[in-house]
N, C-alpha and C positions, 0 to 999 in steps of 0.2 A: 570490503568490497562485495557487492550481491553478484550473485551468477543466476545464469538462469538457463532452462533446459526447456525445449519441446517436446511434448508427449508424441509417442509413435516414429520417433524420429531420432537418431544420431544425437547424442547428451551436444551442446554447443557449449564449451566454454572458452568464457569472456567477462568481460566487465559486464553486468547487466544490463545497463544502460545504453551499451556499446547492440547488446544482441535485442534491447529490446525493439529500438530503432531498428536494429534490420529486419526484425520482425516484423513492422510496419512497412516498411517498403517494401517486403516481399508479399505483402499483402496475402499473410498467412490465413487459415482458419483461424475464426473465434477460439477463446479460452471458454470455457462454462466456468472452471474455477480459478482465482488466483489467490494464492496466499505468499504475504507481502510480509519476511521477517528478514530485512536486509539491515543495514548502517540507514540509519533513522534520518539523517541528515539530507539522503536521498530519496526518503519517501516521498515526499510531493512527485517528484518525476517519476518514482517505478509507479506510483497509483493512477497517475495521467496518462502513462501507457499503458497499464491494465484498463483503464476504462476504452478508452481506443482500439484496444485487442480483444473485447467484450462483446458480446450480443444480448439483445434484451432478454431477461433470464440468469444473465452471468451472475453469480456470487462474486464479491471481491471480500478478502480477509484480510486484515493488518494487524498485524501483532504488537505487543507492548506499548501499545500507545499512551498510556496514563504515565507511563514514567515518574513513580511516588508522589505521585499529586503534582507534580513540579510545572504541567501546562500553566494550573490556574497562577501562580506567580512571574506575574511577569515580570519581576526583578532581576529572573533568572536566567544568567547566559550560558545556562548548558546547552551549546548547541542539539542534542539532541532532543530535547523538551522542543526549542525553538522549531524542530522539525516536525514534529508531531503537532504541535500547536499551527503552524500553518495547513499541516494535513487535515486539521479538522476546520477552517474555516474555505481550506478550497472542495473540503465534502459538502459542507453547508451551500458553497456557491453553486454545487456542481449540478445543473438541474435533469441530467440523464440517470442519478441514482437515488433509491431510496437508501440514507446513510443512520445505525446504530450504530456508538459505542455501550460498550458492556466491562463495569470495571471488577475486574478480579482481585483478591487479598487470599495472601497462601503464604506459604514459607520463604519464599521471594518480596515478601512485600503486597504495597497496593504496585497492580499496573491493570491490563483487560487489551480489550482486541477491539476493534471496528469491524462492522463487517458494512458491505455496501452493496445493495441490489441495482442491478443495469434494470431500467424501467424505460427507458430512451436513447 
């Protein structure tokens, strides 16, 4: 489960998802940065609220997204692949960001990061 905290402010913990929403209806200040290494299964929706708590300028960062190559086989029902494989075609759809992924190989393996520029 992701948690998530506001800078300059009292840690808030919660279910991410739970404090990202109230994030938005509290009609918080922008993020400049977001980095994004929660349960992969949820990223589509923590990266749909970073872009919505974003101003043009914000970085957005996703971590472990290549998941050992496993996006490009689509045979494959690791939900967490599945998560990230829709993260990367709702970055494609997304026309408020300039979206990179960048794939890493280390002692862990192949995986890499996405990172996403707010442009709109």
């Amino acid at each position: 489960m992701g948690r998530a905290a506001v800078p300059g402010t009292a840690a808030r913990v919660a279910p991410a998802l739970d404090t990202l929403a109230q994030l938005q209806g509290d009609h918080e200040e922008p993020f400049d940065l977001v980095f994004i290494d929660a349960d992969k299964r949820n990223t589509p929706a923590y990266f749909a609220a970073a872009v919505a708590l974003a101003h043009v300028g914000s970085l957005i960062v996703v971590d472990n997204v290549v998941r050992q190559g496993k996006l490009i086989d689509l045979e494959s029902d690791d939900p967490d692949a599945a998560g990230m494989r829709q993260l990367m075609e709702q970055m494609a759809a997304e026309k408020r960001i300039t979206p990179a992924v960048i794939q890493t190989v280390g002692v862990k393996g192949w995986d890499g990061f996405a990172f996403a520029l707010v442009i709109g």
